[in-house]
ROSE-4610 file (N, C-alpha, C; in Angstrom, 1 decimal, always signed):
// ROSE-4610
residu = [X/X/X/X/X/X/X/X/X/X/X/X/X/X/X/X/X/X/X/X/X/X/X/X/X/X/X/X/X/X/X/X/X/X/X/X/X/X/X/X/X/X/X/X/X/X/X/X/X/X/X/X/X/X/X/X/X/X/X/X/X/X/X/X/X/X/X/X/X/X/X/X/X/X/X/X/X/X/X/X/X/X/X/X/X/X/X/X/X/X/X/X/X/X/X/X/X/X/X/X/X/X/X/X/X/X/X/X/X/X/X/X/X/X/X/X/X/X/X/X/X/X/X/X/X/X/X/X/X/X/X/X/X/X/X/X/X/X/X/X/X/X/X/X/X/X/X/X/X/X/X/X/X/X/X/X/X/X/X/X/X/X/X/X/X/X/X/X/X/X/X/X/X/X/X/X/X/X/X/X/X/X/X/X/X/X/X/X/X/X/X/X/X/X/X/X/X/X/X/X/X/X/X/X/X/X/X/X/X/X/X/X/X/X/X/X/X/X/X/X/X/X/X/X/X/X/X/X/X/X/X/X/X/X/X/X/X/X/X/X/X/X/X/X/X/X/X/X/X/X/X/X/X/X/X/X/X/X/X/X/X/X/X/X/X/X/X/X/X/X/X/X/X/X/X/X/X/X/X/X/X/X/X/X/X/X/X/X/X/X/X/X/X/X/X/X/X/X/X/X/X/X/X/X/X/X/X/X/X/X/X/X/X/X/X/X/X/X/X/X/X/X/X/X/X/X/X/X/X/X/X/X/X/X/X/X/X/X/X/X/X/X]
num = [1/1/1/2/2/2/3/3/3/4/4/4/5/5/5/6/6/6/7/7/7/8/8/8/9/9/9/10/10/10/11/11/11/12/12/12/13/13/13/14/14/14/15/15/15/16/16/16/17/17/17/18/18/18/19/19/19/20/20/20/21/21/21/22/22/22/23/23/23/24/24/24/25/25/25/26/26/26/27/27/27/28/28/28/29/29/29/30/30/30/31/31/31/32/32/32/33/33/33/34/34/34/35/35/35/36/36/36/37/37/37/38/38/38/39/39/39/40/40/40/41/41/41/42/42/42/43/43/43/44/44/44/45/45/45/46/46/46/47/47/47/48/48/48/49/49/49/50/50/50/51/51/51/52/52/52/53/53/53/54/54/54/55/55/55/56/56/56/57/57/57/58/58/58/59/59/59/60/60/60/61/61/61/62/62/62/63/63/63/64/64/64/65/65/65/66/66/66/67/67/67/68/68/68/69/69/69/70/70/70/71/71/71/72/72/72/73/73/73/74/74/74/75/75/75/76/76/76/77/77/77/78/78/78/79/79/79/80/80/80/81/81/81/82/82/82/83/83/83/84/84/84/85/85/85/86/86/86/87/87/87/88/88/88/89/89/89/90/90/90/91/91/91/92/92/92/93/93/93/94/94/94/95/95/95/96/96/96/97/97/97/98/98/98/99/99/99/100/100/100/101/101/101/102/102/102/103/103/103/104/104/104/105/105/105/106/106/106/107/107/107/108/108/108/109/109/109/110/110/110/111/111/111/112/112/112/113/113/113/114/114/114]
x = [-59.9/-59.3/-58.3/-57.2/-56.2/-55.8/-56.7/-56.0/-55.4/-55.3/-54.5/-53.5/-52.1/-51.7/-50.4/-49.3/-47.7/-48.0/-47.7/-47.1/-46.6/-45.6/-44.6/-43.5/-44.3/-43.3/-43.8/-42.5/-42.6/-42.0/-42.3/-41.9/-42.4/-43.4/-43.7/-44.5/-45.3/-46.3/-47.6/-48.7/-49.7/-50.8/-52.5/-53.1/-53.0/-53.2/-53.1/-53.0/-51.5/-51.0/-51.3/-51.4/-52.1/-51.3/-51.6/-49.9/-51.0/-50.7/-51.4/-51.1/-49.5/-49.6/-48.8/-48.8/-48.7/-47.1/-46.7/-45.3/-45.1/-46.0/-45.8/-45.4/-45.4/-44.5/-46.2/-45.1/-46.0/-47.1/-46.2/-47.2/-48.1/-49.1/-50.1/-50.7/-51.4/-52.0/-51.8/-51.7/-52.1/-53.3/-53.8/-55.1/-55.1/-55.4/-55.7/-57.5/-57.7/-59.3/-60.2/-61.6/-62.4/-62.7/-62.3/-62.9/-64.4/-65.3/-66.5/-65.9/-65.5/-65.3/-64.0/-63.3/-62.0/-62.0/-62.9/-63.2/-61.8/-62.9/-62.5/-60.4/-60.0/-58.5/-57.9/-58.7/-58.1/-57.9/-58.7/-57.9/-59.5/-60.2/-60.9/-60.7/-61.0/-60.9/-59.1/-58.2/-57.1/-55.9/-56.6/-55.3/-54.8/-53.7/-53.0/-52.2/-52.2/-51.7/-51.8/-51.4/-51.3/-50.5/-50.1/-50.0/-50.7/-50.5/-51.4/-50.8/-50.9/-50.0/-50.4/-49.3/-49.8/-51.1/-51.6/-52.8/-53.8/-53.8/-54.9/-55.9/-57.1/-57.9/-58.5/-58.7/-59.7/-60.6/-61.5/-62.5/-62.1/-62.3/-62.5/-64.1/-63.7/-65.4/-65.5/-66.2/-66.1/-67.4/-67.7/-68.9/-68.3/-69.6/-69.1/-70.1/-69.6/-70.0/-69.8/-69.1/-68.9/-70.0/-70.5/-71.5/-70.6/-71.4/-70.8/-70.0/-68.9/-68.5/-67.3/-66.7/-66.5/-65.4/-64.4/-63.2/-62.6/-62.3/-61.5/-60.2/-59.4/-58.0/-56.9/-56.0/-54.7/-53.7/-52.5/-51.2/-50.6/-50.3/-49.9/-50.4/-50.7/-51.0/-49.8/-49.1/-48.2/-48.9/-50.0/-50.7/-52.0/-53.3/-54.4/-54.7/-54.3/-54.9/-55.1/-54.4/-54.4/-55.4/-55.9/-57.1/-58.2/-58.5/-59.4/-59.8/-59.0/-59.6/-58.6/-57.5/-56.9/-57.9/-57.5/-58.7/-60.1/-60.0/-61.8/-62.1/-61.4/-61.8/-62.3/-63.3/-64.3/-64.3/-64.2/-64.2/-63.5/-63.0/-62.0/-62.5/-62.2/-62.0/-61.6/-61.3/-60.3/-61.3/-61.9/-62.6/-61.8/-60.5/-59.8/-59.0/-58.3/-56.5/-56.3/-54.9/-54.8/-52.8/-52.0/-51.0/-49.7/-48.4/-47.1/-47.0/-46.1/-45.7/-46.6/-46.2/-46.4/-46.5/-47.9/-47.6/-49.1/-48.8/-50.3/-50.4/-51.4/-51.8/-53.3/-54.0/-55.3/-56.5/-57.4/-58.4/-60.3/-60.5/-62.4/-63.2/-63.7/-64.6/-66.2/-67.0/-68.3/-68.9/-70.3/-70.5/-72.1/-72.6/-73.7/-73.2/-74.1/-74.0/-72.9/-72.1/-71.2/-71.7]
y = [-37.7/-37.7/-38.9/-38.0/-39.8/-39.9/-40.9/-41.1/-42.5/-43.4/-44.4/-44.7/-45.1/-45.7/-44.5/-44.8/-43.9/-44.0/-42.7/-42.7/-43.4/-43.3/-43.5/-44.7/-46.2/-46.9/-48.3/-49.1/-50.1/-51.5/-52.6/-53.9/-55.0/-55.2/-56.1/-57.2/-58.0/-58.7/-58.5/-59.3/-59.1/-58.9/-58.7/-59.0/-58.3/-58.6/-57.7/-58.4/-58.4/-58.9/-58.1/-58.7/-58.0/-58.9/-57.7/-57.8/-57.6/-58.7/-58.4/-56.9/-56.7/-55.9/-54.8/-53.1/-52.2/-52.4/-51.4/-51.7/-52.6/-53.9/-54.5/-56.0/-55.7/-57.0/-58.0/-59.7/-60.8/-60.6/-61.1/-61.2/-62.6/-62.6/-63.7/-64.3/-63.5/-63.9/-63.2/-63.4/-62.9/-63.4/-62.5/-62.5/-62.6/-63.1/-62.8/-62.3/-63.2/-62.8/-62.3/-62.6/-61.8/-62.6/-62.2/-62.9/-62.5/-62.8/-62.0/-62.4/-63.5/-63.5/-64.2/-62.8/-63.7/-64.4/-64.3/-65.3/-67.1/-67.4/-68.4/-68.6/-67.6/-67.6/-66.9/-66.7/-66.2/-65.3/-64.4/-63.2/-62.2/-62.1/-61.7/-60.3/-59.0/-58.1/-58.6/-58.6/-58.6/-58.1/-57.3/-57.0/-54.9/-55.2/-53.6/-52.8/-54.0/-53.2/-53.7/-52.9/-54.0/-53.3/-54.2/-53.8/-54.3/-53.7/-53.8/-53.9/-54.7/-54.8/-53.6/-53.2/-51.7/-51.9/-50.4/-50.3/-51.3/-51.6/-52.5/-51.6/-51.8/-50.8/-52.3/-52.0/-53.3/-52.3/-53.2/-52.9/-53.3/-52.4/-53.5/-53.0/-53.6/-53.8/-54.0/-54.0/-53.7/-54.8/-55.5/-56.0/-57.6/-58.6/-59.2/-59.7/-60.0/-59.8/-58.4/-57.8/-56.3/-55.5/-55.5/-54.9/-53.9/-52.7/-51.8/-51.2/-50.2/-49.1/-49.7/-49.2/-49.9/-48.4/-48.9/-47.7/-48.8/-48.2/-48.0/-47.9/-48.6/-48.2/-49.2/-48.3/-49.0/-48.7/-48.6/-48.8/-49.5/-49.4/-49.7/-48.8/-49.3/-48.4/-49.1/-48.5/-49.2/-49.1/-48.5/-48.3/-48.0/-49.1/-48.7/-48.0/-47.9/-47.4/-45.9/-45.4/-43.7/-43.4/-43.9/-44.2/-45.0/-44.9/-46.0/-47.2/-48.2/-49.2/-50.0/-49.7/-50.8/-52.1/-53.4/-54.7/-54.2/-53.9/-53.9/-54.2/-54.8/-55.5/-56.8/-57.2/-58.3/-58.9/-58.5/-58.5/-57.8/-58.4/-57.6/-58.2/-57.2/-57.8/-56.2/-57.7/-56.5/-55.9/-54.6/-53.5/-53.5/-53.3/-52.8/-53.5/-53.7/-53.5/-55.2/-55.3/-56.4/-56.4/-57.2/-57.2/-56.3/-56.8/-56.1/-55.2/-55.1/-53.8/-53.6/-52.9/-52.2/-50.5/-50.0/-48.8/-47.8/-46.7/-46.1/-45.3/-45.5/-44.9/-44.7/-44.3/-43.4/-44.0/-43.6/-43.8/-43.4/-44.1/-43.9/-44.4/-43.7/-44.4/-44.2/-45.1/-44.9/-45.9/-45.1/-46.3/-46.7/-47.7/-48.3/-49.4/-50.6/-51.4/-51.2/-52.3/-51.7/-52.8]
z = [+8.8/+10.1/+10.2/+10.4/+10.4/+12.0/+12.5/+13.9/+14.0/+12.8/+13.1/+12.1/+11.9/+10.9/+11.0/+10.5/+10.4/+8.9/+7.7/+6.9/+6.2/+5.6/+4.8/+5.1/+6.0/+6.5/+5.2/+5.3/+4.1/+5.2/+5.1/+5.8/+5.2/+3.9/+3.2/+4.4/+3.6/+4.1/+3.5/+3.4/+3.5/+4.3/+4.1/+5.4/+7.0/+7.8/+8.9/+10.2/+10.7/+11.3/+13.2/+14.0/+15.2/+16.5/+16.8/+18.4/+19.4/+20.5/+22.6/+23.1/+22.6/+23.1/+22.4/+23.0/+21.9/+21.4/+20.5/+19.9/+19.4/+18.6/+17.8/+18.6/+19.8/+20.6/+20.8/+20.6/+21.1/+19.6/+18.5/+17.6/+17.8/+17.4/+18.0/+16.8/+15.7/+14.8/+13.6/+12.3/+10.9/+10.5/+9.7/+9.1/+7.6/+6.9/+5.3/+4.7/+5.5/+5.2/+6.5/+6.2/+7.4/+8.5/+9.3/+11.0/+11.9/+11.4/+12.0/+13.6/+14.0/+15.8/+15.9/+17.0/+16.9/+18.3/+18.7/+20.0/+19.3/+17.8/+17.7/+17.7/+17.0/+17.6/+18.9/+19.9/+21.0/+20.8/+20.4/+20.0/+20.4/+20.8/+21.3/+22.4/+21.7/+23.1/+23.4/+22.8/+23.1/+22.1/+20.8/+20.8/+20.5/+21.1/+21.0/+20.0/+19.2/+18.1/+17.0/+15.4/+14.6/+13.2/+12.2/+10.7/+9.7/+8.7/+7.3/+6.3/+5.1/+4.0/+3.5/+2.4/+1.7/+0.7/+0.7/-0.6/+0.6/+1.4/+1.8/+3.2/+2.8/+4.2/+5.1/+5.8/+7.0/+8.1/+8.3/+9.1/+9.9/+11.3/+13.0/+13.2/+14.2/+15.0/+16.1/+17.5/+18.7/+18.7/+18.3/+18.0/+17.1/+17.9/+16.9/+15.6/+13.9/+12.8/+12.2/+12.7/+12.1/+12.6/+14.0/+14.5/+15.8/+16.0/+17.1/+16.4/+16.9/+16.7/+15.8/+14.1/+13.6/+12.9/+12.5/+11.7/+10.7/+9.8/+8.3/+8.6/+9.0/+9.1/+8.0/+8.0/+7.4/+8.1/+7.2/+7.8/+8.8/+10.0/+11.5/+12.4/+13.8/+14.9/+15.9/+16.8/+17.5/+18.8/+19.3/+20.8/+20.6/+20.4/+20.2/+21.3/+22.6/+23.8/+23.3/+22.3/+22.0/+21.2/+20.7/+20.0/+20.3/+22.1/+22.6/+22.0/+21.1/+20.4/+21.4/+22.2/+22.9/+23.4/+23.2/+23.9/+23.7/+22.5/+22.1/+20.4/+20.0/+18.7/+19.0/+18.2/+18.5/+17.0/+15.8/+14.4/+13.2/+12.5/+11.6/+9.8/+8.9/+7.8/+6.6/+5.8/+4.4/+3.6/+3.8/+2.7/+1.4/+1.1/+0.2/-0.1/-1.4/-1.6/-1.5/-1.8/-2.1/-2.2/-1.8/-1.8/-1.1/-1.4/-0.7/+0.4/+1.4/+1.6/+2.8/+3.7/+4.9/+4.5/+5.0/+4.4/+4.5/+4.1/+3.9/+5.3/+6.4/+7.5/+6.8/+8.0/+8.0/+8.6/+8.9/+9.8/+9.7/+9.7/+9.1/+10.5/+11.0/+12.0/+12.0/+12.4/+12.3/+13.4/+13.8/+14.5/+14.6/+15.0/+14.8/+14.0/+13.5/+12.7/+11.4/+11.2/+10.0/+9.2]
């Protein structure tokens, strides 16, 4: 099921960079590694969008420590609200991949404990 992430786009960067709000605007924070609570950077329940360096997958989580309803995403989403994840990430970290590029897409969701 791919409900999050565009195709075929390239912009370089690593890690997973995450916007307040959708379209990419009011970038706030990058990530390289895992955040069980983003309480600690203000980033709690606030953000609407985001990107992903290529080859790379990440977990969210609605929950915090990677608990609650939890997806497999890559690529970019430019409007989590279309994908009900808008202001409901609580925890994030990198499953996969490693390095360059903006890129990929796709989407894994599961929920209960992750």
């Amino acid at each position: 099921v791919n409900l999050f992430g565009r195709d075929g786009l390239s912009f370089g960067g690593d890690g997973i960079t995450v916007h307040v709000d959708k379209d990419f605007r009011r970038t706030t924070q990058a990530f390289e590694n895992r955040i069980p609570d983003l309480r600690s950077y203000g980033m709690d329940r606030k953000i609407s969008s985001f990107r992903i360096g290529n080859n790379q997958e990440w977990q969210i989580c609605d929950g915090k420590n990677y608990t609650g309803r939890c997806a497999s995403v890559s690529g970019e989403e430019f409007d989590l609200s279309i994908n009900g994840w808008d202001n409901r990430i609580r925890s994030l970290r990198r499953t996969s991949g490693s390095g360059g590029g903006w890129g990929g897409g796709g989407q894994k969701e599961r929920s209960s404990k992750c």
